[in-house]
PLY file of the C-alpha trace (Angstrom):
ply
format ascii 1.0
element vertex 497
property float x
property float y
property float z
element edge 496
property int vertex1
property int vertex2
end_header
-24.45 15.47 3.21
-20.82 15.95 3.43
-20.11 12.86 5.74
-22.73 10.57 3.04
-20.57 11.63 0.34
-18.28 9.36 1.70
-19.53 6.15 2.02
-20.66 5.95 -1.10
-19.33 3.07 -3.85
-18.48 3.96 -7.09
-21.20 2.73 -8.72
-23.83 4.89 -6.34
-21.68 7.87 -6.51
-22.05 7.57 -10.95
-25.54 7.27 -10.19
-25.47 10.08 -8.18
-23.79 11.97 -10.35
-25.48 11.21 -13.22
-28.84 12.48 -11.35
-27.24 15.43 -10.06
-28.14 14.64 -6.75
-24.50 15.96 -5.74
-21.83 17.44 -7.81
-18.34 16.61 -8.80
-16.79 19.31 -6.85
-19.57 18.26 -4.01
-17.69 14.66 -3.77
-14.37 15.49 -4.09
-14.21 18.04 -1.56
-16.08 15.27 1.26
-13.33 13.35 0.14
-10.21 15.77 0.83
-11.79 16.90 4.30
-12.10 13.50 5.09
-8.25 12.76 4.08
-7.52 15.96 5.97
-9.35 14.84 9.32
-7.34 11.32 9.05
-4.13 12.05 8.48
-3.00 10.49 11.77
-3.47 7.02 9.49
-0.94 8.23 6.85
-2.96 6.79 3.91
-1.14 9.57 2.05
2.30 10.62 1.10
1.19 13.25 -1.09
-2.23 15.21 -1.49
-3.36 16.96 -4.17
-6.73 18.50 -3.09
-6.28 21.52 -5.36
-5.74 19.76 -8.28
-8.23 17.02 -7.43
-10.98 20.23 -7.17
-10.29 21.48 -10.51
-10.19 17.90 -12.24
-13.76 17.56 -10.14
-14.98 20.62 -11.76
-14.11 19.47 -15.19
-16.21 17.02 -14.78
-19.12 18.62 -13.75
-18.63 21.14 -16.80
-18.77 18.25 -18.82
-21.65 17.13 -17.24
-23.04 20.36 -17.87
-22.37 21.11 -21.52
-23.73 17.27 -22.36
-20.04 16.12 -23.26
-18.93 12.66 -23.74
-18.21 11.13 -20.35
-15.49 8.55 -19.10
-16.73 5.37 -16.80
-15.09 6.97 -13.92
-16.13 10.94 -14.69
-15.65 12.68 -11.36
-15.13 9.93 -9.03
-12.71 10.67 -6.66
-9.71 8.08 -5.96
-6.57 7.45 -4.31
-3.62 6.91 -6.36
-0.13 4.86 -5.18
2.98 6.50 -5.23
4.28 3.89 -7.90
2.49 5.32 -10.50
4.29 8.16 -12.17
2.27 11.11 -12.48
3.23 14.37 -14.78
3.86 17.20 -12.04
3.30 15.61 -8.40
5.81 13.68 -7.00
6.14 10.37 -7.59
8.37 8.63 -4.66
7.77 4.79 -4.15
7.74 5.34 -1.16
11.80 6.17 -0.98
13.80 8.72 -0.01
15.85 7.84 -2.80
13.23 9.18 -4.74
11.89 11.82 -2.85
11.52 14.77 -4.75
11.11 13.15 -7.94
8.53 15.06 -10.10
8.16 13.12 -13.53
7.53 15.02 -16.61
5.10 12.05 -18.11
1.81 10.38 -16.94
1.92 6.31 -16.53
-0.17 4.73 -18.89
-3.08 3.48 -15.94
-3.24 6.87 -14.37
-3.64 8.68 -17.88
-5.70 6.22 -19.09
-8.15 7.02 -15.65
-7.74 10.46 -16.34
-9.19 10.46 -19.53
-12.23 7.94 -18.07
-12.74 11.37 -15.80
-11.35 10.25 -12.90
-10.62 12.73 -10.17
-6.90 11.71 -8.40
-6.86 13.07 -4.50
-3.14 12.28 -4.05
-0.84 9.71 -3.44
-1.15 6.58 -1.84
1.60 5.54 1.03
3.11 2.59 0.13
5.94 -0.04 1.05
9.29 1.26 -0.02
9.25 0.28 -4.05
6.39 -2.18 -3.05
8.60 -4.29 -1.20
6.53 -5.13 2.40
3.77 -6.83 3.52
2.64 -4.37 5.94
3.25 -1.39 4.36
6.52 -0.73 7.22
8.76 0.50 5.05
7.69 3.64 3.82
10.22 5.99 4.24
7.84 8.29 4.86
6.27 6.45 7.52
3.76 3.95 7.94
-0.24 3.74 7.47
-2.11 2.76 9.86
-5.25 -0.03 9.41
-8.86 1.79 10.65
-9.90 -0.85 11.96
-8.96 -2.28 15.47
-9.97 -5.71 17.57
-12.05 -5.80 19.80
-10.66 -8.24 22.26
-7.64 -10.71 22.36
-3.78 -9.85 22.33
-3.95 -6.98 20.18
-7.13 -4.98 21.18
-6.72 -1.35 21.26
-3.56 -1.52 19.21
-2.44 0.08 15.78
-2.74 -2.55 13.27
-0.66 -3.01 10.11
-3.10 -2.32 6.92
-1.14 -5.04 5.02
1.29 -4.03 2.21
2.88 -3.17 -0.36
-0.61 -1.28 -1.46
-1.23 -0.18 2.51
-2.01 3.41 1.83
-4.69 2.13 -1.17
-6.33 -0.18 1.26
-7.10 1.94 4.30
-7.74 4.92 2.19
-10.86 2.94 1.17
-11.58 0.96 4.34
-11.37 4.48 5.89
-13.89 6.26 3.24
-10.89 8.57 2.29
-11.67 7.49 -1.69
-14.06 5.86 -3.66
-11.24 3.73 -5.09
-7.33 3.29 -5.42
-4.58 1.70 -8.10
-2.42 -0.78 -6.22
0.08 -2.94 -7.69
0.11 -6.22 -6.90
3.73 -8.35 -7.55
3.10 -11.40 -4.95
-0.19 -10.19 -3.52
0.39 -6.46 -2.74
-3.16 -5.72 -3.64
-4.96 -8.79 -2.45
-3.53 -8.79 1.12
-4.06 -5.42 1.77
-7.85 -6.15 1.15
-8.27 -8.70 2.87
-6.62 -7.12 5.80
-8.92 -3.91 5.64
-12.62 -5.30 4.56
-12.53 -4.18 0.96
-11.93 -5.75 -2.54
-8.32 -5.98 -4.17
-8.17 -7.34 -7.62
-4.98 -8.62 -9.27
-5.60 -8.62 -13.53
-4.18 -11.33 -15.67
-0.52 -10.09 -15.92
-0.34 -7.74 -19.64
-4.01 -6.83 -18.46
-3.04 -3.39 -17.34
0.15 -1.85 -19.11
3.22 -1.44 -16.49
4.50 1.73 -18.43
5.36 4.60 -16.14
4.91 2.57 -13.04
7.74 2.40 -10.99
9.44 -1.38 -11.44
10.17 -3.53 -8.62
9.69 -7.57 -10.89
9.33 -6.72 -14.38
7.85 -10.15 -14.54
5.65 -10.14 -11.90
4.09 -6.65 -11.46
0.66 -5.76 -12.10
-1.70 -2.75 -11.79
-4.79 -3.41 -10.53
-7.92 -1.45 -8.57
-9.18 -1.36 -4.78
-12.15 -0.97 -4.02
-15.25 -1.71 -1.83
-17.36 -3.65 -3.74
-16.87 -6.16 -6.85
-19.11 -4.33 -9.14
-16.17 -1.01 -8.16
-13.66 -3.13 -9.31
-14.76 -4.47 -12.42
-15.83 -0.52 -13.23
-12.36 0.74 -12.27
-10.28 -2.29 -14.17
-12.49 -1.08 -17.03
-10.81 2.26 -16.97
-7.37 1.01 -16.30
-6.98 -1.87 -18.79
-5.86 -1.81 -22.28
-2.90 -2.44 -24.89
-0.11 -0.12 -24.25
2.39 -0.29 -27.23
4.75 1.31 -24.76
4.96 -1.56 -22.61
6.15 -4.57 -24.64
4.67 -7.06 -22.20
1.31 -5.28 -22.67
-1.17 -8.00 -24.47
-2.83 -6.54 -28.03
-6.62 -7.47 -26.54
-9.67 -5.34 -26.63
-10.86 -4.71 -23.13
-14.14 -6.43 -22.36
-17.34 -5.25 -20.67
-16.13 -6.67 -17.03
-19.37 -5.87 -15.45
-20.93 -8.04 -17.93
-20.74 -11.42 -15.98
-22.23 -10.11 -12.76
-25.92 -10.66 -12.02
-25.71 -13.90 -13.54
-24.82 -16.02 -10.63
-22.61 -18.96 -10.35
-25.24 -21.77 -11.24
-23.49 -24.26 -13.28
-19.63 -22.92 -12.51
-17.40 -25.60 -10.92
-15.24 -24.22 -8.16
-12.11 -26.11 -7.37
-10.56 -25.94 -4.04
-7.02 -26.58 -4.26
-5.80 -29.43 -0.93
-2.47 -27.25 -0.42
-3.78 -23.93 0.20
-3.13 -24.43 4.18
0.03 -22.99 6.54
1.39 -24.21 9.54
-0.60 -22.24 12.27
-3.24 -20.60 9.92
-5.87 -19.79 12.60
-9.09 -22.21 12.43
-11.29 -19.02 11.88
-9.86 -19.14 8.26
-10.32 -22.55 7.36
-13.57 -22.65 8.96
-14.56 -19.53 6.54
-12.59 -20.99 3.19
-15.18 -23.87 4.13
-18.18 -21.62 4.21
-17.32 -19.50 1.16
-17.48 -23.09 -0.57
-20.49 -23.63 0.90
-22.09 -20.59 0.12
-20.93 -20.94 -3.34
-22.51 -24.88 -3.41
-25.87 -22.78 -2.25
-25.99 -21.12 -5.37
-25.81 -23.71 -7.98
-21.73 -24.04 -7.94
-20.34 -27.15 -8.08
-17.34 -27.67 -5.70
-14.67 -29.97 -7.11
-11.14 -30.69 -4.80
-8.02 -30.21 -6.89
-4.46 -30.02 -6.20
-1.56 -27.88 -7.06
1.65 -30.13 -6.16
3.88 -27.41 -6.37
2.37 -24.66 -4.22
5.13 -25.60 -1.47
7.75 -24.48 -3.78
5.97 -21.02 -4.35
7.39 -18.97 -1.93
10.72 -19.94 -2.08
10.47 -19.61 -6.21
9.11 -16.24 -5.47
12.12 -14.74 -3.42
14.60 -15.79 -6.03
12.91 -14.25 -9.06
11.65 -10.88 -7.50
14.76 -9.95 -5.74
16.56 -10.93 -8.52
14.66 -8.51 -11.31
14.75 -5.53 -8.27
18.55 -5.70 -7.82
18.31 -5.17 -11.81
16.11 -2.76 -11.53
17.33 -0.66 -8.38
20.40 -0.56 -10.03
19.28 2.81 -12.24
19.10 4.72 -8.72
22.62 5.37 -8.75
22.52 9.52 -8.06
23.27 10.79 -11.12
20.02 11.53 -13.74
17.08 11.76 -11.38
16.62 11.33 -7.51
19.01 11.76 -4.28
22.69 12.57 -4.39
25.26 12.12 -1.61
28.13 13.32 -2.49
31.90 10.66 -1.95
35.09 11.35 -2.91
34.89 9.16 -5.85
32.36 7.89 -8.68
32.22 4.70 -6.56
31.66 6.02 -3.15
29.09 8.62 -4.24
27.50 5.21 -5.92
27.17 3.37 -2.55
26.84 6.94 -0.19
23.49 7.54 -1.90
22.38 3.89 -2.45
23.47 2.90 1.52
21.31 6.33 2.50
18.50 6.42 0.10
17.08 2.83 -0.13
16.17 1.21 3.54
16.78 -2.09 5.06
13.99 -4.27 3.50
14.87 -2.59 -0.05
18.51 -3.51 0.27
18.32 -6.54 1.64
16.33 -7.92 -1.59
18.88 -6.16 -3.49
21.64 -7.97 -2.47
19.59 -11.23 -2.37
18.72 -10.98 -6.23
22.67 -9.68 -6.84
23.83 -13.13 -4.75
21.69 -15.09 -7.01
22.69 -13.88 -10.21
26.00 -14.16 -9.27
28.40 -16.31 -11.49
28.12 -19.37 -9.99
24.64 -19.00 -8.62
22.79 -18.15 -11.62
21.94 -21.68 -12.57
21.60 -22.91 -8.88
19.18 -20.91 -7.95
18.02 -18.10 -10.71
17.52 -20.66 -13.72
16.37 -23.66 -10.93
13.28 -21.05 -10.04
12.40 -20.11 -13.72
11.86 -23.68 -14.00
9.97 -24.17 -10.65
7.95 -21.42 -11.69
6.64 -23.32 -14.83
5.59 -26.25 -13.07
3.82 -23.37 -10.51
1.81 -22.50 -13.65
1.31 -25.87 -14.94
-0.25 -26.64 -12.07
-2.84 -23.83 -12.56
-3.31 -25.11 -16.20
-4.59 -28.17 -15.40
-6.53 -27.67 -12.61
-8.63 -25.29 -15.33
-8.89 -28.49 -17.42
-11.76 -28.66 -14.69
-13.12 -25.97 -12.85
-13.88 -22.34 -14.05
-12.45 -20.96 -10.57
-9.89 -21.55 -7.69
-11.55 -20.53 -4.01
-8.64 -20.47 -1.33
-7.99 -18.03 1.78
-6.75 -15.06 0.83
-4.09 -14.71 4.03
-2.71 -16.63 6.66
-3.85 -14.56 9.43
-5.77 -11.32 9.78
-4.01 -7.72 10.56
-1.34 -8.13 13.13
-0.59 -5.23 15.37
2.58 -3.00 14.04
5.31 -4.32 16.12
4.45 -7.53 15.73
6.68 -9.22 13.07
8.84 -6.05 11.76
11.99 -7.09 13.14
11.35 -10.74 11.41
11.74 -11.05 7.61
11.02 -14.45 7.53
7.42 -13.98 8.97
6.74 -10.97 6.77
7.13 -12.70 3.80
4.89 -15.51 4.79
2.39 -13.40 4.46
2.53 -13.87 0.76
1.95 -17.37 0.96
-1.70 -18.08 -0.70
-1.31 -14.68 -3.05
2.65 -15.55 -4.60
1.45 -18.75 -6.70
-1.26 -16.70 -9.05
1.36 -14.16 -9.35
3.71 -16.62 -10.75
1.40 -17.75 -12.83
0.29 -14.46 -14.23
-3.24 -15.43 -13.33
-6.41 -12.73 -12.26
-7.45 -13.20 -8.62
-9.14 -11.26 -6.31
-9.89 -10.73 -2.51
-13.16 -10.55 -1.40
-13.87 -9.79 2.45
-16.06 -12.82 3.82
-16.18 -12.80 7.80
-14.77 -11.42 10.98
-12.41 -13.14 13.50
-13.54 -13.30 16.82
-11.48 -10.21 18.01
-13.82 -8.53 15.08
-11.17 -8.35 12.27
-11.72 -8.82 8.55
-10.87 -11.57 6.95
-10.61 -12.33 2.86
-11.48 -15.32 0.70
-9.55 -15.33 -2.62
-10.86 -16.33 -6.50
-8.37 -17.47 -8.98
-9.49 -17.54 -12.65
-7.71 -18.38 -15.87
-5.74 -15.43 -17.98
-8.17 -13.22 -19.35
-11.80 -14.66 -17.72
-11.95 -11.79 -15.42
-15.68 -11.57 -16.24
-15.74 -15.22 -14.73
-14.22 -14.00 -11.84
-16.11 -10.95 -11.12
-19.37 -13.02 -11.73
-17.78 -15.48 -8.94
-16.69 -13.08 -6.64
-20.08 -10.86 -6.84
-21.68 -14.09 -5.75
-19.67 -14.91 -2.72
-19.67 -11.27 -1.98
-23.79 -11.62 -1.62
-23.27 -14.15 0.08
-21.08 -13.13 2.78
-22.82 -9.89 3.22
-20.04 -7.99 4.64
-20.28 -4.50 5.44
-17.74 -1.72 6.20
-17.89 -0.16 9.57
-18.33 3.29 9.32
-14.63 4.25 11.03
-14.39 7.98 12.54
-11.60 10.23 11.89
-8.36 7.77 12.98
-10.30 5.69 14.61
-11.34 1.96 14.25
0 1
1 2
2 3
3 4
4 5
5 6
6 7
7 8
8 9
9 10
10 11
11 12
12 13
13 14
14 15
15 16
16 17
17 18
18 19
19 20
20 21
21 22
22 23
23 24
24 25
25 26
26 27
27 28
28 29
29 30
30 31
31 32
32 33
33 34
34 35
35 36
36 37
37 38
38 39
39 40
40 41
41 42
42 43
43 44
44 45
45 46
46 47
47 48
48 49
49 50
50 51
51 52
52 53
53 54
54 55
55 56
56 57
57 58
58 59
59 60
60 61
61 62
62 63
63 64
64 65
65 66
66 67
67 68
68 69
69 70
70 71
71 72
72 73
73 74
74 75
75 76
76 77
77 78
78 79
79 80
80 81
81 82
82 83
83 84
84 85
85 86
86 87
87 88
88 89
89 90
90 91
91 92
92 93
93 94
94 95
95 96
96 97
97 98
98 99
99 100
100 101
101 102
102 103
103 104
104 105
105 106
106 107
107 108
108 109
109 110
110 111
111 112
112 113
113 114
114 115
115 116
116 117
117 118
118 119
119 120
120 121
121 122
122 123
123 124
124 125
125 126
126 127
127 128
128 129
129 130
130 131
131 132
132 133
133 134
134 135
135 136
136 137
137 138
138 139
139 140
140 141
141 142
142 143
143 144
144 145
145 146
146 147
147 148
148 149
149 150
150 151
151 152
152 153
153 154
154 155
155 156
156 157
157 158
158 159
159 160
160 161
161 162
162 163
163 164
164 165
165 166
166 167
167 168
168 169
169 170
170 171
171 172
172 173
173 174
174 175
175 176
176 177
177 178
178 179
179 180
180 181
181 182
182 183
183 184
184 185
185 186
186 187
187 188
188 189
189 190
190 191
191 192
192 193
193 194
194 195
195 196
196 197
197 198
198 199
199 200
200 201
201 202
202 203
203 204
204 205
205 206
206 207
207 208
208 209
209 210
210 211
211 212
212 213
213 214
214 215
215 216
216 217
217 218
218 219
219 220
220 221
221 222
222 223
223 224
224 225
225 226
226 227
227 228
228 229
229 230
230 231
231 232
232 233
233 234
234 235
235 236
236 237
237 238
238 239
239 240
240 241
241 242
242 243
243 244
244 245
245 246
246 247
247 248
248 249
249 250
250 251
251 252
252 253
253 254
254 255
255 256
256 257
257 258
258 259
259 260
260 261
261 262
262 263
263 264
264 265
265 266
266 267
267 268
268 269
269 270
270 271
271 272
272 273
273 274
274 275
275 276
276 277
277 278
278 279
279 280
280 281
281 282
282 283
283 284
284 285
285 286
286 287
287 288
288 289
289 290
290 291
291 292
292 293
293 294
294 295
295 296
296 297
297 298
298 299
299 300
300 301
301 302
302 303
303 304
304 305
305 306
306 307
307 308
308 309
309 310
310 311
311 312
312 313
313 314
314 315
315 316
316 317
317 318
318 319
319 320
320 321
321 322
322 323
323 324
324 325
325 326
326 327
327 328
328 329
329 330
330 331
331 332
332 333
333 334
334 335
335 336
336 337
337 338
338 339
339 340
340 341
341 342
342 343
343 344
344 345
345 346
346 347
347 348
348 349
349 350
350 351
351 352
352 353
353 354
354 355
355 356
356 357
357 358
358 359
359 360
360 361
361 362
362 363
363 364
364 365
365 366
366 367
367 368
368 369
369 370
370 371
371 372
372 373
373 374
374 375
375 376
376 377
377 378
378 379
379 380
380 381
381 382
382 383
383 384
384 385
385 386
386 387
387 388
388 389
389 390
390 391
391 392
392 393
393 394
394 395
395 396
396 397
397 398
398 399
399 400
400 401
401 402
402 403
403 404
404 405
405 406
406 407
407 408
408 409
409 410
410 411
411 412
412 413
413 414
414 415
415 416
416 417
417 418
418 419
419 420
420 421
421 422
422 423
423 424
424 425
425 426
426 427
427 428
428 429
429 430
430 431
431 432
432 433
433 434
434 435
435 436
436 437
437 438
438 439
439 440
440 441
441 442
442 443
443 444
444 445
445 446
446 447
447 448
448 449
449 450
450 451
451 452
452 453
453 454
454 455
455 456
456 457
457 458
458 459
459 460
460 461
461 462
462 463
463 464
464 465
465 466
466 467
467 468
468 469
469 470
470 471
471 472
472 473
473 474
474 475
475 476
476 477
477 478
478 479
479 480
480 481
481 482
482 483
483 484
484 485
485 486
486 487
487 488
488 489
489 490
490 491
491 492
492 493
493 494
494 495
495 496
């Protein structure tokens, strides 16, 4: 029973629960023996499998007793190690912050607490989400389950995609029923596609950024992982809400996000946007973006072609604005209220001693890239030329949902590449971003859905954009292509793929 436990969804495990064919405590502690037998993946920075049993056992006394229960009572998840949580360590994945032990909850994680949820530890994670391939952990990196079967790169360790790595192959490797991510230029939706499972990115004020460590203030998102669309729209349920402690949080009731699923996609009209292609993007994906439109056609969609001019100009828009809010941001980890210290001979030098030792090379590189373009004389060259880029980014979006009810596009360029592949070149990490950075920009809900296998056997993503606030659109649309596709998991083995 132990190993079933596991490969459960979320759904099926409430069910479960709810007919007491298993217990709380029963799940949970599958879960933590199967963290415990795959460490060699280094989902995890922290675990918590004490706490995690007596949260589980809560649950089943309120179970018992007949109490009120939350939509995610006793499911066990994973959560990342931006989230703040009240007595575990909260690091970003930084030495800088190792250590660090907040005295307050973030809003999302408190607000899945009180839907029941059971927390197994934290999730490994780019260094303050800044990766693609989750690389930069200081504590390591997490390895992807799953390996290919053939080609360049069979047999070897494959990156899990980042900066929500330790989310994604927690649930590709049955470790949790679910995981937060955060998702800034596609942290969540990469990841997903890179592992098999289902990353969804909420309209941005969706989910309250309060108590989540900031990398773009404008850009950053909490959102759920999970293996199936009907998980996701579940665990966004207990996530979302207005948060008067985050002033970018947006004063709406949450809806009923499973609502919309069932109902098909008769009747939708699906655009495909003409400049959602990359130099080099392997003809496995645009053979599959072609056959989730098809499948979606098959159904009653209608499939409309629509262009968004400025999708060239994404990228580069994107690496002006988000290093530019982290250098703001990083600039509180200066070693003297919370965090590492190394000690100088000066204010000054103790400044730079513990920024030059606690933050790593991807971290400060972005720092100095946001400092260069806020620089006087830079600001309005490149800062206040990408605010305005930006707009038209979003404009884009706003007309093309003058006519269709969804955007269908690949999800990533290319499937998981092996570890050493691209780590020593920036440039290629951050085209990874490339199809996820202009919904970001836009503030827009999107999510990855796995659709297919490559040839060498790895998983590849399709990805739904919808306008801000129709997330029951896009779960409807992405349950649909999700039938469709009829992907399943591969049941992985301890460290193995």
């Amino acid at each position: 029973m132990t190993n079933d436990l596991t490969h459960l969804t979320i759904a099926s495990a409430r069910d479960g629960l709810d007919a007491g064919d298993f217990s709380s405590v029963e799940l949970t502690a599958a879960h933590s023996a199967a963290i415990e037998k795959s460490r060699d993946l280094n989902a995890f920075i922290t675990e918590t499998p004490e706490l995690a049993q007596a949260a589980a056992a809560a649950s089943d006394a309120r179970r018992a007793n007949g109490a009120a229960l939350g939509a995610m009572d006793g499911i066990p998840i994973a959560m990342k190690d931006l989230f703040c949580t009240e007595g575990v360590q909260s690091t970003a994945g930084s030495h800088i912050l190792e250590g660090f032990v907040p005295q307050y909850e973030s809003t999302v994680s408190r607000n899945l607490k009180e839907a029941g949820a059971v927390t197994l530890g934290k999730a490994n994670m780019d260094e303050f989400a800044m990766g693609s391939a989750t690389l930069t952990s200081y504590f390591g990196n997490t390895i992807n389950p799953w390996k290919a079967s053939s080609g360049p790169n069979a047999g070897k360790d494959l990156v899990p995609g980042g900066s929500s790595g330790g989310s994604s192959t927690a649930i590709s490797a049955r470790l949790a029923l679910g995981a937060t991510g955060t998702d800034t230029g596609g942290s969540i939706r990469q990841p997903a596609s890179f592992t098999g499972t289902v990353g969804m990115k909420p309209t941005y004020g969706r989910c309250s950024r309060w108590g989540i460590v900031a990398f773009a203030s404008s850009l950053d998102q909490a959102g759920p992982m999970t293996r199936t669309v009907r998980d996701a729209a579940i665990m966004l349920g207990a996530m979302a809400g207005h948060d008067p402690m985050d002033s970018t949080s947006t004063p709406m009731d949450v809806p009923d996000f499973e609502s919309g699923l069932g109902k098909g996609v008769k009747g939708l009209r699906v655009g495909v946007p003409a400049e959602y292609t990359a130099d080099g993007m392997p003809e496995e994906i645009t053979a599959l973006w072609q056959q989730g439109a098809d499948w979606l056609k098959d159904q009653g969609a209608e499939i409309v072609e629509v262009s968004l001019p400025h999708t060239k100009y994404a990228l580069p828009t994107y690496y002006i604005v988000a290093p530019a809010e982290a250098s703001s941001n990083l600039a509180r980890y200066d070693g003297v209220r919370y965090g590492l210290r190394v000690d100088g001979d000066s204010l000054d030098e103790m400044y730079m001693n513990t920024r030059a030792e606690g933050f790593g090379d991807e971290v400060q590189r972005r720092v100095m890239i946001g400092t260069y373009v806020l620089s006087a004389g830079y600001y309005d060259a490149y800062y206040v030329k990408a605010q305005k880029v930006r707009t038209r980014i979003a404009g884009d979006f706003t007309s093309a949902f003058e006519n269709v009810d969804v955007l269908l596009a690949p999800t990533a360029p290319s499937p998981a590449f092996a570890i050493d592949e691209k780590f020593d070149d920036p440039i290629a990490m951050y085209l990874n971003d490339i199809f996820t950075v202009p919904a970001s920009l836009a503030g827009l809900p999107a999510i990855s859905v796995p659709a297919g296998l490559t040839s060498d056997g790895l998983p590849l993503g399709l990805q739904l954009i919808s306008p801000a606030f129709d997330e029951v659109t896009l779960f409807r649309a992405a349950e649909a292509l999700e039938q469709a596709a009829g992907f399943e998991l591969p049941i992985f083995g301890p460290g193995e793929g």
